[in-house]
C-alpha distance (Angstrom), angle and dihedral (degrees) to the residues before:
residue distance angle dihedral
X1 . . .
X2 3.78 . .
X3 4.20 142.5 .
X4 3.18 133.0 -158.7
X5 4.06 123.5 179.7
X6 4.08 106.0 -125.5
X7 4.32 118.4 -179.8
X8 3.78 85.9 -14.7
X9 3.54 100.2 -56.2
X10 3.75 136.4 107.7
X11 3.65 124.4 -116.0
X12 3.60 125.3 169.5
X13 4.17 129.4 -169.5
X14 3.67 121.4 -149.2
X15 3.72 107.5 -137.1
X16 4.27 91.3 -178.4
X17 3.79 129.1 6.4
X18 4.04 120.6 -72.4
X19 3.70 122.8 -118.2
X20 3.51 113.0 -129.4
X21 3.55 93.5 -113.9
X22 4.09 91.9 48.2
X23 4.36 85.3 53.6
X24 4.49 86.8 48.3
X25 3.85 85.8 50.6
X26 4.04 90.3 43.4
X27 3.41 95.3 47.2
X28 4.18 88.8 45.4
X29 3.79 90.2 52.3
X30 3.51 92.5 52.3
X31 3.56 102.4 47.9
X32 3.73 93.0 51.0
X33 3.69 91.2 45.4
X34 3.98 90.0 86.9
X35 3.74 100.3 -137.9
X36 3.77 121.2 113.9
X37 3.91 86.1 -132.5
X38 4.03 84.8 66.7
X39 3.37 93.9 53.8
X40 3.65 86.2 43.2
X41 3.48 103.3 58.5
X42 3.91 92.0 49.8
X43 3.68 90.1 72.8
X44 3.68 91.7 88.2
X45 3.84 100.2 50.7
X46 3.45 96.0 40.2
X47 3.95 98.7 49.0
X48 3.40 88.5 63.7
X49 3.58 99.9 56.1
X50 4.19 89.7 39.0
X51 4.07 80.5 69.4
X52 3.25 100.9 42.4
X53 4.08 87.8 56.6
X54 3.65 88.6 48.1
X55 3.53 97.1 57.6
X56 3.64 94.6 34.9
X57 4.60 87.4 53.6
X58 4.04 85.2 61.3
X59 3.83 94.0 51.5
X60 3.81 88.6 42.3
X61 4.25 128.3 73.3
X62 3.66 112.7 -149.2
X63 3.34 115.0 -105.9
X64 4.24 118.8 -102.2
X65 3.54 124.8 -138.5
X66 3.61 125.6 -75.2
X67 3.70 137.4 -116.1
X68 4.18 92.8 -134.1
X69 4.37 115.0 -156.3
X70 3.30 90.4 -115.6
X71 3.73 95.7 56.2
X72 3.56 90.9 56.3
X73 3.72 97.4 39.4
X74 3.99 84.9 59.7
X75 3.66 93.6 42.6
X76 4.01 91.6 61.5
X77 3.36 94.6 44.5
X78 3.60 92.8 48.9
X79 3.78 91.2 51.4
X80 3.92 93.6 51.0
X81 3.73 85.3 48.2
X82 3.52 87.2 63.1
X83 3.46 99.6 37.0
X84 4.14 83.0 64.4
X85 3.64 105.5 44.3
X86 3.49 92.0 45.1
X87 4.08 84.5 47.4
X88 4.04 94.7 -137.1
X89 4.15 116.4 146.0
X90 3.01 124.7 -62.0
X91 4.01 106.1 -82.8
X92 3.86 138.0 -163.8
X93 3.98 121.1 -140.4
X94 3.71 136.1 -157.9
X95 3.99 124.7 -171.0
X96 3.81 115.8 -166.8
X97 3.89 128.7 -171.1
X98 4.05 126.8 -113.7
X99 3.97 82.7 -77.6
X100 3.87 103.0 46.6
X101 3.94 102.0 -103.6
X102 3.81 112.7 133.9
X103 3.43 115.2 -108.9
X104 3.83 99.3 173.7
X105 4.44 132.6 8.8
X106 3.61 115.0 176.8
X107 4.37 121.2 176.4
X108 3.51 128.2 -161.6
X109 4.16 107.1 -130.0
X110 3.53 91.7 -114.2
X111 4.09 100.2 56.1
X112 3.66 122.1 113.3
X113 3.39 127.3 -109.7
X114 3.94 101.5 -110.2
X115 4.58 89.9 48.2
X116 3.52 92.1 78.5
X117 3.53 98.2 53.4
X118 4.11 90.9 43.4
X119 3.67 90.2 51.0
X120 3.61 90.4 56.7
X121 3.66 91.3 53.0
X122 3.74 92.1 53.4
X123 3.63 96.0 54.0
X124 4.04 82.1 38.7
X125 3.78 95.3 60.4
X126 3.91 94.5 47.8
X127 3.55 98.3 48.6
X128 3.84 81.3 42.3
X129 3.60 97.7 60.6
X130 3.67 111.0 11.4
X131 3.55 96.3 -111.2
X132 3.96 132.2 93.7
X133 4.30 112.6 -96.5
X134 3.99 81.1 -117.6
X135 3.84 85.3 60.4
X136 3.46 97.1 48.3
X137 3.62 90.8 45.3
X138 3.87 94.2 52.9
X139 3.71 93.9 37.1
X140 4.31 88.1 57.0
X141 3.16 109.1 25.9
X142 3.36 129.6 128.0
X143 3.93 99.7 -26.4
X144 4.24 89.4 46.8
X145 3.86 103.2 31.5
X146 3.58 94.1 131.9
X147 3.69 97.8 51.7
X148 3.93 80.6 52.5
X149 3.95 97.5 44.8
X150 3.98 83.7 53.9
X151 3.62 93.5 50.4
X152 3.75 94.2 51.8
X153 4.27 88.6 51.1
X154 3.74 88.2 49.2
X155 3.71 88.5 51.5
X156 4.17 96.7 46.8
X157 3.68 83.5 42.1
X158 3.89 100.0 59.2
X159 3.64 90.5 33.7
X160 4.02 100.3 -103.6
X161 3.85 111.2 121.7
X162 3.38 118.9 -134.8
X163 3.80 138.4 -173.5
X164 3.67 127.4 170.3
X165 3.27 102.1 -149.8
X166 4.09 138.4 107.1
X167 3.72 117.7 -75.0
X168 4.02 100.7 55.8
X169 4.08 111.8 104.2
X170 3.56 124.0 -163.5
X171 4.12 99.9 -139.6
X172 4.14 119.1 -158.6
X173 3.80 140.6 -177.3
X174 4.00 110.7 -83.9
X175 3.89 86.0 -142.3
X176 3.17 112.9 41.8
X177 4.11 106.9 13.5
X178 4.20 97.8 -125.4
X179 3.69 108.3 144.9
X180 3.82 106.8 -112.9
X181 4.00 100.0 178.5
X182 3.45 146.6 -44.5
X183 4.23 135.2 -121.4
X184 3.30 135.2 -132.9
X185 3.68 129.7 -156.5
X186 3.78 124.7 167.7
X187 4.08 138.3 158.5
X188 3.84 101.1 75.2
X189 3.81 125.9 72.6
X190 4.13 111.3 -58.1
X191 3.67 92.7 -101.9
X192 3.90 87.9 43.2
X193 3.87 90.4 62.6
X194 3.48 93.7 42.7
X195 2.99 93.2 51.2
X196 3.86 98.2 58.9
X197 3.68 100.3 39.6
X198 3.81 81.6 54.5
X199 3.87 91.3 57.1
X200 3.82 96.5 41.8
X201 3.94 91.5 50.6
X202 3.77 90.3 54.8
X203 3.90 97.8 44.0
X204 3.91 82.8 78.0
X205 3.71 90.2 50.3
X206 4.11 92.7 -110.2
X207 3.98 127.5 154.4
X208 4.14 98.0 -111.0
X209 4.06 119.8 -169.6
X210 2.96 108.6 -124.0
X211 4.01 87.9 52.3
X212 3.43 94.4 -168.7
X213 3.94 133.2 42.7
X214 3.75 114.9 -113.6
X215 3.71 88.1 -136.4
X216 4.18 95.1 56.0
């Protein structure tokens, strides 16, 4: 590759092909060169790759907010917080992500072995379905109970708890209403663990269905 100035403007020849990363430092050069010529002669590498991102934006979604660690790490803590002012039992918690993985479990010492699994299932079956486990619960229960009890072998069989009962809450964006996880709380009464999943959902300022605690 050579240049050569000719009449005041530039002109370049391309002897062999250009690595990508030789055309990003080209085009940098040029830019920062300060002459309206440099930013000229970019035109042609950079209409290339304007296309390419064009078609590429049609193939792509955009990408939804995110459930972040320390989101979830506050919304446990928050939850057990509330658990012990309001002195319920001890509880265990799980917060998942917008695609079910668990970000965050915490258990109290004096939860029994089977509540951490069921609180997983509770935050399983919103994330699951969109919908809070008291939802679900109200939604198929009694008149629907089998529809439910198939539900709940579909989730076991694919390896995605699920538990429709109270104390799982469906947690979305404030702005823009995309689900971005879902909390589980279980080893107090139903309410109890709704109750604080509700609480630690909304200490990070999130949109949680049920909006409102049944015990407020």
């Amino acid at each position: 590759m050579f240049w050569r100035l000719s009449s005041g403007a530039l002109q370049w020849h391309l002897s062999t092909p250009l690595l990508s990363a030789e055309k990003a430092v080209l085009v940098i050069w040029l830019i920062f060169s300060g002459c309206t010529v440099g930013w000229l002669a970019c035109l042609p590498l950079v209409r290339p790759w304007a296309s390419r991102q064009a078609k590429m934006s049609q193939w792509l979604a955009a990408g939804n907010p995110q459930l972040t660690l320390e989101a979830a790490d506050t919304m446990a803590s928050a939850a057990i917080a509330e658990c012990k002012s309001k002195g319920f039992k001890d509880v265990s918690v799980f917060v998942l992500d917008g695609t079910g993985r668990t970000l965050v479990s915490k258990t109290m010492l004096g939860v029994p072995p089977l509540i951490p699994a069921i609180a997983e299932a509770k935050a399983g079956a919103a994330i699951g379905t969109h919908a809070s486990s008291r939802a679900l619960k109200d939604k198929y229960v009694p008149d629907r109970t089998p529809q439910l009890l198939a539900m709940t072998t579909i989730g076991a069989a694919t390896a995605q708890p699920f538990a429709a009962v109270p104390g799982g809450v469906l947690c979305r964006d404030t702005a823009t209403g995309a689900v971005i996880g879902a909390i589980g709380v279980s080893g107090a009464s139903a309410d109890e663990d709704e109750h604080c999943a509700i609480v630690g959902a909304q200490a990070c300022m999130f949109k949680t269905e049920p909006a409102k605690s049944a015990l407020q």
